[in-house]
GUPADO-529622 format. One record per residue: x, y, z of N, C-alpha, C in turn; chain. Coordinates in steps of 0.2 Angstrom, whole numbers, plus 5000, padded with zeros to 4 digits. Each point is the difference from the previous one (the first is absolute). Example, Ala and Ser with C-alpha at 12.3 -4.5 7.8 and 13.67 -1.06 7.14 Angstrom:
REM residues 2
- n_u:n_v:n_w:ca_u:ca_v:ca_w:c_u:c_v:c_w:unit
- 5066:4972:5039:4996:5006:5000:5004:5006:5000:A
- 4998:5005:4996:5004:5006:5001:4996:5005:5003:A
***
This chain:
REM residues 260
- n_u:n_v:n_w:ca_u:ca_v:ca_w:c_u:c_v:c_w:unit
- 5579:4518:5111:4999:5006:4995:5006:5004:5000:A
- 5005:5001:4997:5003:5004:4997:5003:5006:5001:A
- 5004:5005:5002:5000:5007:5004:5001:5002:4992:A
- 4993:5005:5001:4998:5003:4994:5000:5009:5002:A
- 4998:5002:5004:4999:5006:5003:5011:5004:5002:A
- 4997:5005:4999:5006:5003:5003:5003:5004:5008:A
- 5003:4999:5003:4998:5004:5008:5005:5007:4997:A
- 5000:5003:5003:5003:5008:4995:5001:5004:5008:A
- 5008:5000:5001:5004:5004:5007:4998:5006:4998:A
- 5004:5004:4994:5000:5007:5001:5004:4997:4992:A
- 5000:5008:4997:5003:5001:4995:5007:5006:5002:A
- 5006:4997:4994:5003:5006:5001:5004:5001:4993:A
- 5004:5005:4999:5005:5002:4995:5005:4995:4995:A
- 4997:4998:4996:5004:4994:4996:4997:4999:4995:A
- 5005:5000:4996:5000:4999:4991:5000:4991:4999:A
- 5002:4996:5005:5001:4995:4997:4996:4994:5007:A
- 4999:4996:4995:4998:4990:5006:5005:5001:5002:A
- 5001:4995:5007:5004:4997:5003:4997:4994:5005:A
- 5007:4995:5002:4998:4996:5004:5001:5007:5005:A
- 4996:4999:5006:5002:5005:5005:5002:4998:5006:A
- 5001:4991:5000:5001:4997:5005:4999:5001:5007:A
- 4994:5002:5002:4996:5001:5005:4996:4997:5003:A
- 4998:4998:5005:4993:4994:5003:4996:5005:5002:A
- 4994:5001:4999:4993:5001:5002:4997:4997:5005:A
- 4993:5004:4999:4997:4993:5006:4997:4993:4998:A
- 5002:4996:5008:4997:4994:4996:5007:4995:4997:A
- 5007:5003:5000:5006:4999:4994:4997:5000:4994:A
- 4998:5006:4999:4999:5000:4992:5005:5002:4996:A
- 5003:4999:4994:5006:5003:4997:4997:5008:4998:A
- 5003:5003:5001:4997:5008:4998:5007:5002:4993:A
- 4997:5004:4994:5002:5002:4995:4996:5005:4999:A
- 5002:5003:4993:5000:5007:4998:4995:4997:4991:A
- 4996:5004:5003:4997:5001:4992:5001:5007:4998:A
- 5000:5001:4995:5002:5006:4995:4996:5003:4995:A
- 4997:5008:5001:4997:4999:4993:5003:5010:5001:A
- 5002:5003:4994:5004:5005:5000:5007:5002:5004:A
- 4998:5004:5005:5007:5001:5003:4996:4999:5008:A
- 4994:4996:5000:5000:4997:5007:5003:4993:4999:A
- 4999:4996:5007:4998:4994:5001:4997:4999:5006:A
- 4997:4992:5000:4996:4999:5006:5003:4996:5005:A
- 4999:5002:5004:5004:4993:5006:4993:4995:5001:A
- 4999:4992:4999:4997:4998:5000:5002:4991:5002:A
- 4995:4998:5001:5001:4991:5000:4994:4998:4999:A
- 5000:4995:4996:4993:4996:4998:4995:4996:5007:A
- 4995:5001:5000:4996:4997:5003:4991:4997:4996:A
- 4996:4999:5004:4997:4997:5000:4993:5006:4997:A
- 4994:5000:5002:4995:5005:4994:4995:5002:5009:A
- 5004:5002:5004:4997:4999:5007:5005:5005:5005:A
- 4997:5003:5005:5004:5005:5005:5002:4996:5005:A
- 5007:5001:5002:5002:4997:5005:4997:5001:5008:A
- 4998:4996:5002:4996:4998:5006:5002:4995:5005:A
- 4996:5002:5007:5004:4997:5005:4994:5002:5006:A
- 4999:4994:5007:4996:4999:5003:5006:5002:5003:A
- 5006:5002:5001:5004:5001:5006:5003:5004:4999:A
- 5000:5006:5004:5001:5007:5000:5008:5000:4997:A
- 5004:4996:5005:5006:4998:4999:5003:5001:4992:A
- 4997:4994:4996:5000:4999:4996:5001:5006:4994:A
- 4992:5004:5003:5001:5007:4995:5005:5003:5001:A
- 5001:5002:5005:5007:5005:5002:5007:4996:4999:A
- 4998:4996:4999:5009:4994:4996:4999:5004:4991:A
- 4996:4998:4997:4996:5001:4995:5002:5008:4998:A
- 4998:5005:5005:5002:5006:4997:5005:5002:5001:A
- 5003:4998:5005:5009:4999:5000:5005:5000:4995:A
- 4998:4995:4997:5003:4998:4995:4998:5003:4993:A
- 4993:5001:4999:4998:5006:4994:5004:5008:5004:A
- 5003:5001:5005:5004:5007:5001:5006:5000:5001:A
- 5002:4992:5001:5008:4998:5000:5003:5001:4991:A
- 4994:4998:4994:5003:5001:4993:4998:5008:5001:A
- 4995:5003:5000:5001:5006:4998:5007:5004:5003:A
- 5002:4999:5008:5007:5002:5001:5007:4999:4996:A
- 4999:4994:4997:5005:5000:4997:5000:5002:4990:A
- 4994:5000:5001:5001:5004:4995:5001:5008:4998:A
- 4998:5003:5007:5005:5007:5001:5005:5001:4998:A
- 5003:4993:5003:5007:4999:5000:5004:4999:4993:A
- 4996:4997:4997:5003:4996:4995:4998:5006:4994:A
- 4994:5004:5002:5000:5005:4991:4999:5006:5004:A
- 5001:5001:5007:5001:5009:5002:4992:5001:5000:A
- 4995:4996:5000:4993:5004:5001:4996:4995:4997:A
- 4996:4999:5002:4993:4995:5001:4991:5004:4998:A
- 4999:4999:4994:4991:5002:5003:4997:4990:5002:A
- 4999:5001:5010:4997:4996:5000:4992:4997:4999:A
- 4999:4996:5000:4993:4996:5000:4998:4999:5006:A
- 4993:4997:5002:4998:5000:5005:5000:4993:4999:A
- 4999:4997:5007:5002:4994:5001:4993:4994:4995:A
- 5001:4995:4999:4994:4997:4995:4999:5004:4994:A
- 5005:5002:4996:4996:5005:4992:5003:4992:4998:A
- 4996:4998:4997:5000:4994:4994:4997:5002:4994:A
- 5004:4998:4996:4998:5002:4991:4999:4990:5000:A
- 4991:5003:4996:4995:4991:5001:5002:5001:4990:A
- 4999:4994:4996:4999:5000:4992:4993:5004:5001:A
- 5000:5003:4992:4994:4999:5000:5001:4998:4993:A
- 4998:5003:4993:5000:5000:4992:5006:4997:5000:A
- 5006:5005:5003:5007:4997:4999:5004:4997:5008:A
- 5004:5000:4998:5005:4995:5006:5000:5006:5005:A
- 5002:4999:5006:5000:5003:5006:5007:5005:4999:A
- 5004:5000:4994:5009:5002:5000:4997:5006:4995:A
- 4996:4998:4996:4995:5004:4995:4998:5008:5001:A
- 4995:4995:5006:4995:5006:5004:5005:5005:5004:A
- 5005:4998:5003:5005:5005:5002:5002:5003:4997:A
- 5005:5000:4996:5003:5003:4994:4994:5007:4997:A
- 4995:4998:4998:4997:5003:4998:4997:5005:5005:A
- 5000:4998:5009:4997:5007:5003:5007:5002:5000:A
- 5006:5000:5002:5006:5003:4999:5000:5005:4996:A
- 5000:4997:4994:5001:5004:4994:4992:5008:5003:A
- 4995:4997:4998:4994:5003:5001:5000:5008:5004:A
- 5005:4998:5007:5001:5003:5006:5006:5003:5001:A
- 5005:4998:4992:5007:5004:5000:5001:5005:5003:A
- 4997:5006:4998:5000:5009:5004:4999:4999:5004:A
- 4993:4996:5005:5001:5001:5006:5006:4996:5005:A
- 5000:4993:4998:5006:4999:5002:5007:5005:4999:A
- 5004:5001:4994:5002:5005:5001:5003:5005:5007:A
- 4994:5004:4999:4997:5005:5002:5001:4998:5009:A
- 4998:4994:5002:5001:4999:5010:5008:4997:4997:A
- 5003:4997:4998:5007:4998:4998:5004:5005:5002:A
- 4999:5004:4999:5002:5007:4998:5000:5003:5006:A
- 4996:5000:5006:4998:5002:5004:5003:4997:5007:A
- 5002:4991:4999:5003:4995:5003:5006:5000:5003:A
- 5002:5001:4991:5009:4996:5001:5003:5003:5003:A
- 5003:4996:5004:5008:5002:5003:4997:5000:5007:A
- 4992:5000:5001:4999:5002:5007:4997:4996:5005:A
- 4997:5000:5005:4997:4994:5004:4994:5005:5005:A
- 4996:4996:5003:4996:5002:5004:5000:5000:5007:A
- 5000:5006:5003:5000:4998:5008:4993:5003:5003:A
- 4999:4996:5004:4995:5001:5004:5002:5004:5009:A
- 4998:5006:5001:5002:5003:5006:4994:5002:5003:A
- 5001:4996:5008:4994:5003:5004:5004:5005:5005:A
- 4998:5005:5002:5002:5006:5004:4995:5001:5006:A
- 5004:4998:5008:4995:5000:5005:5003:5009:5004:A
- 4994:5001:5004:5001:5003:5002:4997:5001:5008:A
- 5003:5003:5006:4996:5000:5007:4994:5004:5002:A
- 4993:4994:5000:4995:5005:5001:4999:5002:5005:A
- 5001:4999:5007:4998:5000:5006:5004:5007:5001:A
- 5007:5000:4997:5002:5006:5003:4998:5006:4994:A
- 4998:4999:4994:4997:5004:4997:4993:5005:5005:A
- 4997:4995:5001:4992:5000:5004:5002:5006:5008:A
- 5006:4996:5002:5005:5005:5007:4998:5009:4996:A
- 5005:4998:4996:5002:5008:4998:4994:5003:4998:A
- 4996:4997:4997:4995:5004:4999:4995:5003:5004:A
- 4998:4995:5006:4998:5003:5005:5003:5003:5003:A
- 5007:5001:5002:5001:5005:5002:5002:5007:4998:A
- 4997:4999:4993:5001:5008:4996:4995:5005:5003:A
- 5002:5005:4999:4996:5007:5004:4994:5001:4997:A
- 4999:4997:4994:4992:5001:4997:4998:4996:5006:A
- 5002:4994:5000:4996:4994:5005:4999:5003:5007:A
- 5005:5002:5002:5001:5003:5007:4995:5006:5002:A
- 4999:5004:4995:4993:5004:5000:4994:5000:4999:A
- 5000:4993:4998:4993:4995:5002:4998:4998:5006:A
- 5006:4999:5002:4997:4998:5006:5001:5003:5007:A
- 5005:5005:4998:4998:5006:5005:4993:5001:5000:A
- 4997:5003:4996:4995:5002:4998:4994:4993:5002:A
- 5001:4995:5004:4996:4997:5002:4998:5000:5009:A
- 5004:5003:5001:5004:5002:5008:4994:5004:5000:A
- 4997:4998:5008:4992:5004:5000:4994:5000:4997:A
- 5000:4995:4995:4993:5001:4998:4996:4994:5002:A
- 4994:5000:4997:4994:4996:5001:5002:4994:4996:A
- 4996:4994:5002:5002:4993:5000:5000:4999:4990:A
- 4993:5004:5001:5000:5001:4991:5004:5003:4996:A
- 5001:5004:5001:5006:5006:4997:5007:4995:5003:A
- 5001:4997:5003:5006:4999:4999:5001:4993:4998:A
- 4996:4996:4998:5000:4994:4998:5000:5001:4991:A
- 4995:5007:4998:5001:5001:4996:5008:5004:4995:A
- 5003:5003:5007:5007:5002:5000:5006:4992:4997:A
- 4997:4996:5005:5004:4995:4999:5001:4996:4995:A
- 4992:5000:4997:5001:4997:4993:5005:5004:4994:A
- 4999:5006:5000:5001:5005:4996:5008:5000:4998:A
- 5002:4997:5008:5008:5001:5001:5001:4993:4996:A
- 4997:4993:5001:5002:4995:4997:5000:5001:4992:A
- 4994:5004:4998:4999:5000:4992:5008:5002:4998:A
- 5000:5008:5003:5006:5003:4998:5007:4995:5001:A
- 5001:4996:5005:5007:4996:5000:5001:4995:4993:A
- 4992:4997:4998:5000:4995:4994:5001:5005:4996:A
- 4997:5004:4998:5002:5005:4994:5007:5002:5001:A
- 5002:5002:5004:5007:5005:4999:5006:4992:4999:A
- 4997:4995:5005:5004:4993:4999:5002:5000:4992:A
- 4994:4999:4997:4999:4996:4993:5002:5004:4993:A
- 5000:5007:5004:5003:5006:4997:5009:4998:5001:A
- 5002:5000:5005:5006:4999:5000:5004:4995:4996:A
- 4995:4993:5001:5002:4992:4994:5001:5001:4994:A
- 4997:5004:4999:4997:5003:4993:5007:5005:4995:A
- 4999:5002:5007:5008:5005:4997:5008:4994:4999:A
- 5001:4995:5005:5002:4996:5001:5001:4997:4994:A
- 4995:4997:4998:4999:4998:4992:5003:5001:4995:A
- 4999:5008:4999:5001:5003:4996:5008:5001:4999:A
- 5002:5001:5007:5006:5002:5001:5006:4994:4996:A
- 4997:4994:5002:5004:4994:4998:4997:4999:4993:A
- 4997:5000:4997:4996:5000:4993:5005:5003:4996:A
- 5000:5008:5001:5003:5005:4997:5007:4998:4999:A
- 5004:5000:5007:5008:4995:4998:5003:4996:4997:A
- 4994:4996:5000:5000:4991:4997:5000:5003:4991:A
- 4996:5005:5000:4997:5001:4990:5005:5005:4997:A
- 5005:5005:5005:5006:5001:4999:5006:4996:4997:A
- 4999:4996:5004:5004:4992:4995:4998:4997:4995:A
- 4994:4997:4999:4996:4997:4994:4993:5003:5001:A
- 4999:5001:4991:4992:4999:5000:4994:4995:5003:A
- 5006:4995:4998:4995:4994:4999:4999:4999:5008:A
- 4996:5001:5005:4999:4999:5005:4991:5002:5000:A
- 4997:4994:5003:4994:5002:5003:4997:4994:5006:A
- 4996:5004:5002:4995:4997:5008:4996:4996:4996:A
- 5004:4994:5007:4995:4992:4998:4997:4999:5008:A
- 4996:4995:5000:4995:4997:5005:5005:4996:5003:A
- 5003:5000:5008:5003:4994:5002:4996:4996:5001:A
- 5001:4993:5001:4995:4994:4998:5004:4996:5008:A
- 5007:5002:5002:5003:4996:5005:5005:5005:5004:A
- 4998:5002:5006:5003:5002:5005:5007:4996:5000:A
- 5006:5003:5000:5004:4997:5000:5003:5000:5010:A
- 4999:5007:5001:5002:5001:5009:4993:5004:5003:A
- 4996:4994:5000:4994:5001:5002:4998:5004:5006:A
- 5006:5000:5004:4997:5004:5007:5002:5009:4999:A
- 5004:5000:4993:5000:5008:4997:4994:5003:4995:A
- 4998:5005:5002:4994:5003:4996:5003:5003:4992:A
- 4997:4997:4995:5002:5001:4993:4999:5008:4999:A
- 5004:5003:4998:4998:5006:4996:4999:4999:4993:A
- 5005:4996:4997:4999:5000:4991:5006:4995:4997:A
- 4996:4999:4995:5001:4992:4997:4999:5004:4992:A
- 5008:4997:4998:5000:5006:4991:5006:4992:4997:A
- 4998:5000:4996:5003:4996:4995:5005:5006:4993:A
- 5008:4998:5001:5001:5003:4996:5005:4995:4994:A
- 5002:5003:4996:5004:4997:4992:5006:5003:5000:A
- 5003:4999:5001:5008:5003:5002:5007:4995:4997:A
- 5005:5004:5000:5007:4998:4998:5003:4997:5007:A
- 5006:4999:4999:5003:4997:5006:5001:5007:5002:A
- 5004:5005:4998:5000:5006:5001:4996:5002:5005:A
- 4994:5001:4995:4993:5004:5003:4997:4996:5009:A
- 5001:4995:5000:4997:4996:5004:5006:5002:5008:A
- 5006:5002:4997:5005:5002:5006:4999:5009:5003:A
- 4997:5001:4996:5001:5007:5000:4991:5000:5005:A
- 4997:4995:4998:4995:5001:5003:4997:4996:5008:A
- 5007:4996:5000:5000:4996:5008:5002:5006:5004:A
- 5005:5004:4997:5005:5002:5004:4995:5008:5004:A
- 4995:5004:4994:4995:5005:5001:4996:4995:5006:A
- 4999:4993:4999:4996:4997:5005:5002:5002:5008:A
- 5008:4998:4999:5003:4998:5005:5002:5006:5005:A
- 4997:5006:4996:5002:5005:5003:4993:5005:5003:A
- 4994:4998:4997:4994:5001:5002:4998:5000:5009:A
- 5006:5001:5004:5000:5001:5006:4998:4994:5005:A
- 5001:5000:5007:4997:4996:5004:4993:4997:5003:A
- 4996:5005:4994:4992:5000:5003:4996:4995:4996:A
- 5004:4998:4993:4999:4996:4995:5003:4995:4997:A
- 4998:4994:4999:5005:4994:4999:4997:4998:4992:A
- 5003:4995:4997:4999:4997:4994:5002:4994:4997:A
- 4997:4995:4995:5001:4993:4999:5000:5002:4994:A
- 5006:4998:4995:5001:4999:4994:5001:4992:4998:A
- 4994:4997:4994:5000:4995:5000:5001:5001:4994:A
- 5004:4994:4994:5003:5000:4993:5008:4997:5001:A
- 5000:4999:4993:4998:5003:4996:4993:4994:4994:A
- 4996:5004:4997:4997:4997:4997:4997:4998:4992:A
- 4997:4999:4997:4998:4999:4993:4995:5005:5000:A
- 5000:5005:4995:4995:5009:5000:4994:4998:4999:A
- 4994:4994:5005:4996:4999:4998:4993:5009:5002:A
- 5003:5003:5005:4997:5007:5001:4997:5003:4996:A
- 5009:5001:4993:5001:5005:4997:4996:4996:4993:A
- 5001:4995:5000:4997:4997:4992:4994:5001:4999:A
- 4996:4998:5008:4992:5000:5000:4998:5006:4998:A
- 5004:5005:5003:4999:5007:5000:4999:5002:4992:A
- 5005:4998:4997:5001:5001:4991:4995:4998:4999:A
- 4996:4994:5001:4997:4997:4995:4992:5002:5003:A
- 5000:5003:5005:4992:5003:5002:5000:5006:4997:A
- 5005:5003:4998:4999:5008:4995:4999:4998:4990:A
- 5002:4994:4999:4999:4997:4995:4992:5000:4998:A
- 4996:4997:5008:4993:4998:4999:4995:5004:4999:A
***
C-alpha cells in the first residue's frame, strides 16, 4: 500500500515549498508543504502511528521527530512544534489536502503562537534546595525554643501534647519558608520574561537533592543568560539544572488550551 498519510514535525514561517533536505524518522525524506505564509515540515508515511515493542526504538523515534524540529529553529528562527505521531490520514481529499486546509483554517491561531516563538527556545530549570538545614534553623528558632521550654516540668500529657505542637509549628513555619523560596525565584525569573511558568518534574535529575521548583521558560539567547547568571548567584543553600535548549512545546500547548 502506498504512503498515502502525512507525518506533520511542526510548522513554521514560509511563503514558499522546498526540498528541505532533511531525514526524519525511519530515513524518511522530510520537506515543506506550504499553504499562505506557513509551511509544514512533513514526510510521507503510511495511514498508521508509529509503533514499537522496544522502548529503544521509541526513544530513537522521538529523537529524531526533535532532532528536525531543532533544526528547524535553526533553519527559520522558530518552530510551532507537533507532538510526536500527528499524522494527516486522506479522507474526501489527499492527505496534502486536509493539511493545507487545517493551516489555512487555524492561520490566526497559528499566527498568533508564531508570534509568541520566534527567535526563542525553551528551557526547562529545576531549582534544588537544603532541607535538612532548612528543618536545623527552624527548630532552632525562638518561637520553637519556647515550645519546648515550656515542656520542661510538665505531666507526660501536657508535654507530649507540647511536643506535637512544636512539630506542627516546625512543618508550618518549614513550608512557610519553601514558599517564600518559590516565590523568591519565580519573581526573578518573570522579571526577565513573561513566558515562564511551573511544570510537574517527571525525572529527578540529582536525585539525592530535594527539588524546590521545576518552571519551564521561552527565552532569547539574551534572556536565557541573564537568567543562569540570577541562578548562579542564588547563594550556597541552592543549586540548579538548566536543561535546553528546546522546541516551545510548554508554551504552544499553553496557546492552544486558551483557544479551547
Amino acid at each position: 500500500m502506498p504512503d498515502e498519510a502525512l507525518y506533520v514535525y511542526g510548522i513554521v514561517e514560509s511563503s514558499f515549498c522546498k526540498d528541505w533536505s532533511e531525514i526524519g524518522l525511519e530515513r524518511k525524506k522530510v520537506y515543506t508543504i506550504n499553504e499562505g505564509n506557513f509551511s509544514a515540515l512533513v514526510h510521507k508515511c503510511k495511514e498508521k502511528a508509529y509503533i514499537s515493542k522496544d522502548p529503544n526504538k521509541i526513544k530513537e523515534m522521538i529523537l529524531s521527530h526533535n532532532l528536525i524540529l531543532d533544526k528547524a529553529m535553526e533553519d527559520f528562527n522558530g518552530v510551532i512544534p507537533m507532538h510526536f505521531n500527528t499524522i494527516i490520514k486522506r479522507g474526501k481529499s489527499s492527505a496534502q489536502s486536509s493539511l493545507k486546509m487545517w493551516i489555512s483554517e487555524n492561520h490566526e491561531n497559528l499566527q498568533r503562537i508564531l508570534s509568541r516563538v520566534k527567535g526563542k527556545r525553551e528551557y526547562g530549570i529545576r531549582i534544588y534546595y537544603d532541607k535538612e538545614k532548612v528543618i536545623e534553623e527552624v527548630s532552632n528558632s525562638e518561637e520553637i525554643k519556647d515550645i519546648e521550654t515550656n515542656r520542661e516540668g510538665k505531666g507526660t500529657g501536657l508535654s507530649y501534647l507540647l511536643q506535637s505542637k512544636a512539630k506542627t509549628k516546625i512543618n508550618e513555619i518549614m513550608w512557610g519558608r519553601v514558599n517564600e523560596f518559590k516565590k523568591k525565584f519565580y519573581d526573578s525569573i518573570e522579571k526577565v520574561t513573561n513566558n515562564v511558568k511551573v511544570t510537574n518534574s517527571k525525572v529527578l535529575i540529582e536525585e539525592e537533592k530535594d527539588l524546590l521548583l521545576t518552571l519551564s521558560v521561552l527565552v532569547d539567547e539574551l534572556q536565557i543568560g541573564v537568567i543562569k547568571k540570577t541562578l548562579e548567584e542564588s547563594g550556597n543553600d541552592f543549586s540548579f539544572q538548566l536543561a535546553g535548549p528546546f522546541a516551545p512545546y510548554s508554551f504552544v500547548d499553553d496557546e492552544n488550551d486558551r483557544q479551547r
